[in-house]
C-alpha positions in Angstrom: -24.2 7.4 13.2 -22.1 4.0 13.7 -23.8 2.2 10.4 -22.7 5.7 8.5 -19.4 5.3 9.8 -19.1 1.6 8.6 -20.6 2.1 5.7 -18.1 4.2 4.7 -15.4 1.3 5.7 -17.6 -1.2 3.8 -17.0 0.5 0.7 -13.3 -0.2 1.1 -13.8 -3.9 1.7 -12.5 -6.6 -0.5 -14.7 -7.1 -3.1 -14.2 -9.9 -5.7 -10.4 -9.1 -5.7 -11.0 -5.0 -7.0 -10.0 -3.7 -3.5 -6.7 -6.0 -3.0 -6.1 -5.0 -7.2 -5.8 -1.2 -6.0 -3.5 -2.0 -3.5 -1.2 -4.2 -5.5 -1.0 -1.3 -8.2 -1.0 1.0 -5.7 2.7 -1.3 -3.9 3.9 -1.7 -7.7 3.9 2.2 -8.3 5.6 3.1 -5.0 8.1 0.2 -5.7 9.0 1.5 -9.2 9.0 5.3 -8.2 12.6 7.0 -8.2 13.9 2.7 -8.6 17.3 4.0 -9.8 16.7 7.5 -8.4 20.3 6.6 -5.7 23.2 4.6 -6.8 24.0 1.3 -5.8 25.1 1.2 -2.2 28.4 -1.2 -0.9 25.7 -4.0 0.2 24.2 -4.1 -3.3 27.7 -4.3 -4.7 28.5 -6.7 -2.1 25.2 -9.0 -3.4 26.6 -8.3 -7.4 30.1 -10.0 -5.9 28.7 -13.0 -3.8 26.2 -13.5 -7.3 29.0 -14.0 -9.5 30.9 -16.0 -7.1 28.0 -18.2 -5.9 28.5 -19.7 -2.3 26.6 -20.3 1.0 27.9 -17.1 2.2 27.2 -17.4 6.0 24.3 -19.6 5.1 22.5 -17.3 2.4 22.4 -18.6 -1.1 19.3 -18.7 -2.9 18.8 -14.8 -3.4 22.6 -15.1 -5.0 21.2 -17.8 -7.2 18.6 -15.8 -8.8 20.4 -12.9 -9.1 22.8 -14.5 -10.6 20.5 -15.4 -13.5 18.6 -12.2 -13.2 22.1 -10.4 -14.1 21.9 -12.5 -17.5 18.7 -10.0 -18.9 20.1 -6.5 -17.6 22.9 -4.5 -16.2 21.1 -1.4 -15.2 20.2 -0.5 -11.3 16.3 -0.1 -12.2 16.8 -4.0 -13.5 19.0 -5.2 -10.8 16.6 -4.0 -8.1 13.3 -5.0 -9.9 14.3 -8.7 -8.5 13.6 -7.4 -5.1 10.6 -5.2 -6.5 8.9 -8.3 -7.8 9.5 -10.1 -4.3 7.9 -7.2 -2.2 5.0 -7.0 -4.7 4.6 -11.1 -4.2 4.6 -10.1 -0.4 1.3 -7.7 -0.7 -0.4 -10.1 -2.1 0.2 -13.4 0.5 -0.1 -11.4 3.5 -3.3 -10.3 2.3 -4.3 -14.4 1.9 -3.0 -14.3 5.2 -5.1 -12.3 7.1 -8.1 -13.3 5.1 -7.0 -16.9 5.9 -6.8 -16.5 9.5 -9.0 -13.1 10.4 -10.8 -11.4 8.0 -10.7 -10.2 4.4 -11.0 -6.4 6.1 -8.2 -7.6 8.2 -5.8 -8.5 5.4 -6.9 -5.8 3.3 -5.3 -3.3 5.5 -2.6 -5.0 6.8 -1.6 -5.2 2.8 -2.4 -1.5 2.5 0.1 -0.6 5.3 3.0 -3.3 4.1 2.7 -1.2 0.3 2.9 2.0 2.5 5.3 1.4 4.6 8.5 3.1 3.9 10.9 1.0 5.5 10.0 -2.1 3.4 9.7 0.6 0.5 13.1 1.3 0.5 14.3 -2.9 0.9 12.1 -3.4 -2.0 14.3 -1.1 -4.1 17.5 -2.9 -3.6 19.5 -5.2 -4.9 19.6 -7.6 -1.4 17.5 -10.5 -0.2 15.2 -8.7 2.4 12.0 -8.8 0.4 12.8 -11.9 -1.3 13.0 -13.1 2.8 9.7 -11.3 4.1 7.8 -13.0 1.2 9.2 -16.3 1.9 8.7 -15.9 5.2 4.9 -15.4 4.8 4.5 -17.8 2.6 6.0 -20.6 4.9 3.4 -19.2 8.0 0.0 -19.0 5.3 1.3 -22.5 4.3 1.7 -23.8 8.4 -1.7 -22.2 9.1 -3.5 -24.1 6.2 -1.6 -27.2 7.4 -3.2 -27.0 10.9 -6.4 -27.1 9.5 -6.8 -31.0 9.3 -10.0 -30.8 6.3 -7.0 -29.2 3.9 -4.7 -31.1 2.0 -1.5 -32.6 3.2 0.2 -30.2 0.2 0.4 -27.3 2.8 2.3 -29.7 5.2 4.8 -29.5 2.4 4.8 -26.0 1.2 5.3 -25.2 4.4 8.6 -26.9 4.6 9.6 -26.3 1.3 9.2 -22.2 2.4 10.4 -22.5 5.8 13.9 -24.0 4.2 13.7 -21.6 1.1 13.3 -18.8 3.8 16.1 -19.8 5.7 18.2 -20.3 2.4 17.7 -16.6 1.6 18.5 -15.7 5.4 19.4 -17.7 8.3 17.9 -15.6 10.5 14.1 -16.9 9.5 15.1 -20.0 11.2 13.6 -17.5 14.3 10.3 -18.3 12.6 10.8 -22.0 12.6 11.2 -21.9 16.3 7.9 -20.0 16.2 6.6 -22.5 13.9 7.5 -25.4 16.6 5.5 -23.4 19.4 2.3 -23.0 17.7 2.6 -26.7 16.4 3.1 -27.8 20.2 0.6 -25.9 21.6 -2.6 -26.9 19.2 -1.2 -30.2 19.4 0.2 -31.4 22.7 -2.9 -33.8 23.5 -2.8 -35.3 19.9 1.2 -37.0 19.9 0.4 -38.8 16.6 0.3 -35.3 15.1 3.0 -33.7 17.2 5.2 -36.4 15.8 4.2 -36.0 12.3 5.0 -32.5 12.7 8.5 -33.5 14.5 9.7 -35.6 11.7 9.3 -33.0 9.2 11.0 -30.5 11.4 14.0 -32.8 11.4 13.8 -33.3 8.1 14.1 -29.5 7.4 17.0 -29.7 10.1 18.9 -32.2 8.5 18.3 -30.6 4.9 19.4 -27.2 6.6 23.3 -28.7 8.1 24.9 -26.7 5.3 23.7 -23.4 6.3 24.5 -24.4 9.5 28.0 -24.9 9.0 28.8 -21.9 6.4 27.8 -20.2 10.0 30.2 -22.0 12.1 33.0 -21.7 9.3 32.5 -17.8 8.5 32.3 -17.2 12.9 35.4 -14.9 12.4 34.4 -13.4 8.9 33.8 -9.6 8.8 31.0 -8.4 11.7 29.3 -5.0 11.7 29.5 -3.6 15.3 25.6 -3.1 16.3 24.5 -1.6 19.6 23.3 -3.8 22.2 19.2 -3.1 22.3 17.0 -2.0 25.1 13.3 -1.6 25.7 13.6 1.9 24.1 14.7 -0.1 20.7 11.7 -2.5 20.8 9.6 0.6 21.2 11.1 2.4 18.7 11.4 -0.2 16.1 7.6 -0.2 15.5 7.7 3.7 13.9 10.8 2.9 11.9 8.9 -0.4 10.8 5.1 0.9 10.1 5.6 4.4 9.1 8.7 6.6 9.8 12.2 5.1 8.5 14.7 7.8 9.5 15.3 9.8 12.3 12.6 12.1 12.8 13.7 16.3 12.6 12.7 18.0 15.8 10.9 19.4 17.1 7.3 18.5 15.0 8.4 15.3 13.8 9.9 14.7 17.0 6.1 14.6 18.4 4.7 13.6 15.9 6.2 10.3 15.7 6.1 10.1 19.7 2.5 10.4 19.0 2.1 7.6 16.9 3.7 5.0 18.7 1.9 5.9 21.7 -1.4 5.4 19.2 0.0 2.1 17.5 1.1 0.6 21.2 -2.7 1.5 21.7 -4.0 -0.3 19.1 -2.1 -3.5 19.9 -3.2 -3.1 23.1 -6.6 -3.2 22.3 -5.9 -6.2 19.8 -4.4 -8.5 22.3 -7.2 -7.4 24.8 -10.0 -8.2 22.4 -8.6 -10.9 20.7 -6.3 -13.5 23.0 -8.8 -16.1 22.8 -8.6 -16.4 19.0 -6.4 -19.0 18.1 -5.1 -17.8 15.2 -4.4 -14.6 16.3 -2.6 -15.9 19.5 -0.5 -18.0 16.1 0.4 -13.9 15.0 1.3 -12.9 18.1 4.1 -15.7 18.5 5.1 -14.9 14.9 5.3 -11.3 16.3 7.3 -11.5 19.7 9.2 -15.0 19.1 11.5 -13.5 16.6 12.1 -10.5 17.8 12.5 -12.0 21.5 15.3 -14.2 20.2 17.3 -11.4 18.5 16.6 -9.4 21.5 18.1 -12.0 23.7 21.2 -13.1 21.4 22.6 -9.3 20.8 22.5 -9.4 24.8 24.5 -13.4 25.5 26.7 -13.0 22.9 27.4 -10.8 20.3 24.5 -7.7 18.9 22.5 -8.7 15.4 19.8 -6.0 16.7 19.5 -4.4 13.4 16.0 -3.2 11.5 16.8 -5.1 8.7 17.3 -8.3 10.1 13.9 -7.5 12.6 11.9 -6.8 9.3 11.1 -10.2 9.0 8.1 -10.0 11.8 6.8 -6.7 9.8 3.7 -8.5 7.8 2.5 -10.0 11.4 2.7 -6.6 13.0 0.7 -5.1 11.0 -1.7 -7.8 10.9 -2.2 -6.9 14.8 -2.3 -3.7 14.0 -4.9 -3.5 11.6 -6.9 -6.2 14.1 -6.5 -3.4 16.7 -7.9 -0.7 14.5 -10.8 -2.5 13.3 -11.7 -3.4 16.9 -11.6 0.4 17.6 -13.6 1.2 14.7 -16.0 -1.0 15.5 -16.5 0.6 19.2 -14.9 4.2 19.6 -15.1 5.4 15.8 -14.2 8.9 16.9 -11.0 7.5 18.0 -10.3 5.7 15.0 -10.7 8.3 12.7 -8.4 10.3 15.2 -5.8 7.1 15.2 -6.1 7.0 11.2 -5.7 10.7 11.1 -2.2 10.0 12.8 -0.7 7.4 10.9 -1.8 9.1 7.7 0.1 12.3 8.6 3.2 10.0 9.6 3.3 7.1 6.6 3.0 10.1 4.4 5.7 12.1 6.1 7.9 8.9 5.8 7.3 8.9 2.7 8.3 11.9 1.4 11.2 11.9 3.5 12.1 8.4 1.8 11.6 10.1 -1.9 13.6 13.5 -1.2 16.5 12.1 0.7 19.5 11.8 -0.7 20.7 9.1 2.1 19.2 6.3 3.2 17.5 5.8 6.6 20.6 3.6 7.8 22.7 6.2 6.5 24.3 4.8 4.2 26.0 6.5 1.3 24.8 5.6 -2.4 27.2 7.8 -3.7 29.2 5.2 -5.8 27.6 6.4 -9.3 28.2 10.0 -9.0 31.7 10.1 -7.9 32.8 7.0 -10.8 30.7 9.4 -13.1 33.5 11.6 -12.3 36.2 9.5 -13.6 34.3 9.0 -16.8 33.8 12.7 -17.4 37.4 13.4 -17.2 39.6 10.7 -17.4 42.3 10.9 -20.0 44.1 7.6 -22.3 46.8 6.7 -19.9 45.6 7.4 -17.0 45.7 4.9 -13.5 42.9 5.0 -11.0 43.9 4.1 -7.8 40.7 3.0 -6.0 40.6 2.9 -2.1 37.0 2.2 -0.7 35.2 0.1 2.0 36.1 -3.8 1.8 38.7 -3.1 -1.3 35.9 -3.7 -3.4 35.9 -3.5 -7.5 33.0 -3.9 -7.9 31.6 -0.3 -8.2 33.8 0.6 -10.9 33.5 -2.7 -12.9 29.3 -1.7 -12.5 29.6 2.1 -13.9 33.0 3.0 -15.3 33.2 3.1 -18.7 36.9 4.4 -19.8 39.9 2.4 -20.3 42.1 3.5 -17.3 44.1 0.8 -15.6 42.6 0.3 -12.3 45.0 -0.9 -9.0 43.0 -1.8 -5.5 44.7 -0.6 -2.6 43.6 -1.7 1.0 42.5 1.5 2.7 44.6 3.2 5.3 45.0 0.9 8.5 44.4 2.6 11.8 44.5 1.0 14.8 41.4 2.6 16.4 39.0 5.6 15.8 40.7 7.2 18.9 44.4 6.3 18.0 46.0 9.5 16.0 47.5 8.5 12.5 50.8 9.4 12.2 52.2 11.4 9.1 54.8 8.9 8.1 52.1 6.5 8.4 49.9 8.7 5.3 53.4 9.0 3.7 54.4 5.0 3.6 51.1 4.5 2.1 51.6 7.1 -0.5 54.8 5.9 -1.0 53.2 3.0 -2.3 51.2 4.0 -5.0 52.0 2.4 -8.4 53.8 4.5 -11.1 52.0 6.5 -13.5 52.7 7.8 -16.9 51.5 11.0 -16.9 48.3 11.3 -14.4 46.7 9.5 -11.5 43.1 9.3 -9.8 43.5 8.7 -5.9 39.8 7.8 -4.9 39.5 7.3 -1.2 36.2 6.6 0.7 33.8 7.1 2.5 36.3 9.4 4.4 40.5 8.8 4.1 41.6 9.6 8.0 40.5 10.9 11.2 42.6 13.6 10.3 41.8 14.7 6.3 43.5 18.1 6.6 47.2 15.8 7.2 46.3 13.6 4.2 45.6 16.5 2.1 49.2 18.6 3.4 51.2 15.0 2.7 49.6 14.6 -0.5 50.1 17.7 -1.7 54.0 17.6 -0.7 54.5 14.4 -2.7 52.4 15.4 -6.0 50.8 17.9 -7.6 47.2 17.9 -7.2 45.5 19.2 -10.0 42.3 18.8 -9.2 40.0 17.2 -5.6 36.6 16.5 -5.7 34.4 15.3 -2.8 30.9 13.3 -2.8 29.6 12.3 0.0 32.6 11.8 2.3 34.5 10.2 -1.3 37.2 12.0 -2.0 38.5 11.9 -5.5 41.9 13.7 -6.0 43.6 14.3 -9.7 47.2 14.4 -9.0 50.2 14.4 -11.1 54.6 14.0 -10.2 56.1 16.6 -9.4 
């Protein structure tokens, strides 16, 4: 009964590239379904901005660099984002010569499977933003390390892996997290051999030294704009491994609810079983500081000083999670097969639930709004000679008109509506002073405010309406896109 059941995982193992060839068309088809399907969000916008004004940018440049160029062939969002398609297609592929390189070919396989299924990485994929330009990096730099610690290889992986590590950490500063992980495995293979701890030293202060710029477009942009993210608990390091592997958004209760619950109970399982079976193996000890290193660091920084606990920025450990993972589950197969097809069952009911919820939803899994395109789509249906747009949005930003509008309107930025505090009650004369403000108009004007105007819409609206006519008010989203004219 066993051999039957491995047989039937045999036929599914690497064999002379065919297996890893599926999975690489199967990544490139998920990456280029529905690529343009949402508009541009204000991150993408903000990566269009930092490309055409090319600066370190709190460290991050070369992702701006390339973009930059990229923008030289196309203008459309399917072109735009098929940078970052390209990047998470390049990231299949190494983390499968990863886990061949430091487990099995079986063991990469899956672990490449799972990366092209996952829905989180999916949806970074198909974006104009660094992420899976950063994941791909970052793998490269730890295949490159663990060929480097094999002494019969060539000192070439010595140097790709510090040309990948700094490449990495040019894209993000954040990967310097795998650095520090980097510096743990090097110190622990080699604490009784000092001649190679110091060879490994120098390079890391050479990649140091070469790094001081990204260190100091940190130090200069300390007051720069911050999101405000929750401080994590032990809930979030739980959770963080559905929203990772399988199931982006919040689940719907109550089947998804348990369905989900379900699975990270399984997957928590299954690394269980990994690091039970496994912690002698040196190189899977290397993936399990990969793993917990980074994510122990963020962990610990969002709770001394200020919160950068955000999926996103955790995403970088994804391709050594699921490296354990798939160690895990071959381990079970191996012994409790009715347990694995019972685990596989699971996380094919919840990767494929993610998935559709990916595909059919209109947000995305941070909730974001991508709503940009249709309400400028707006302005381009109706928009007469003459006419001014006034456009109020998140960070005053142009750049969403200058990407889709396509009339000849004069455009004015105006700052969105200061408020002191989400609890602090705008005043009317406060809505009326900004009104007041509002350049003169020949005949018509388009007041474009969003996401949201107020705390209080229904005020905006009344004042609005007693200092112009409004002809016409259309929402999208939380945008709301108001035709008015004088009265």
């Amino acid at each position: 009964m066993l051999r039957r059941h491995l047989g039937i995982l045999n036929r599914f193992s690497p064999q002379n590239w065919l297996s890893l060839g599926i999975v690489i068309l199967l990544a490139t088809a998920l990456y280029l379904f529905h690529l343009d399907s949402r508009g541009l969000w204000i991150d993408e916008f903000i990566s269009l901005r930092d490309a055409h004004d090319i600066s370190f940018n709190r460290g991050r440049l070369l992702y701006y660099i390339l973009l930059k160029i990229w923008i030289n062939f196309g203008q459309s969002d399917a072109w735009l984002r098929s940078l970052g398609v390209l990047f998470a297609i390049s990231a299949v592929v190494l983390l499968y010569q990863l886990g061949n390189n430091l487990l099995t070919k079986r063991v990469g396989f899956i672990a490449a499977l799972m990366l092209a299924l996952s829905p989180l990485f999916i949806n970074h994929a198909q974006e104009v933003r660094y992420y899976s330009m950063s994941v791909s990096l970052g793998i490269a730099g730890s295949l490159a390390l663990a060929k480097s610690l094999d002494a019969s290889t060539s000192p070439i992986n010595h140097m790709l892996w510090g040309l990948f590590r700094v490449l990495a950490i040019l894209t993000t500063p954040l990967n310097a997290a795998l650095l520090i992980a980097d510096g743990i495995i090097i110190l622990l293979k080699y604490y009784r051999q000092p001649r190679r701890l110091i060879h490994f030293a120098l390079s890391g202060l050479l990649m140091v030294g070469m790094l001081i710029p990204v260190a100091i477009s940190i130090r200069d942009s300390a007051g720069a704009h911050r999101v405000n993210l929750p401080v994590p608990g032990l809930n979030d390091l739980v959770r963080e491994i559905r929203i990772l592997t399988a199931f982006s958004y919040p689940p719907e209760p109550p089947y998804m609810t348990r369905l989900v619950h379900v699975y990270i109970f399984t997957t928590l399982l299954v690394l269980a079983v990994a690091i039970l079976r496994k912690r002698q193996s040196e190189p899977f000890q290397w993936l399990v500081i990969w793993t917990f290193v980074p994510v122990g660091i963020i962990f610990i920084f969002s709770h001394l000083l200020f919160s950068i606990w955000n999926t996103r920025y955790i995403m970088l450990i994804l391709p050594y999670l699921l490296i354990l993972m798939a160690v895990g589950f071959l381990e079970i197969w191996s012994r409790w097969h009715r347990l694995a097809w019972v685990i596989l069952l699971i996380y094919t009911l919840t990767v494929s639930s993610g998935l559709v919820v990916y595909y059919t939803s209109s947000r995305r899994y941070m909730g974001a709004s991508d709503h940009y395109r249709t309400t400028v789509e707006i302005l381009n249906k109706y928009d007469q000679p003459g006419d001014v747009i006034v456009w109020s949005i998140i960070h005053n930003m142009s750049e969403p008109l200058k990407h889709y509008y396509q009339g000849t309107a004069r455009i004015v930025l105006r700052p969105r509506m200061e408020i002191r505090s989400h609890h602090h009650k705008i005043e009317r004369t406060t809505i009326e002073a900004w009104l007041s403000e509002l350049p003169e108009f020949p005949s018509r004007l388009w007041l474009v405010c969003g996401p949201g105007i107020t705390q209080d819409d229904e005020l905006f609206y009344e004042v609005l309406n007693d200092m112009f006519l409004i002809q016409e008010h259309y929402t999208v989203e939380g945008f709301n896109i108001f035709l008015v004219t004088s009265i």
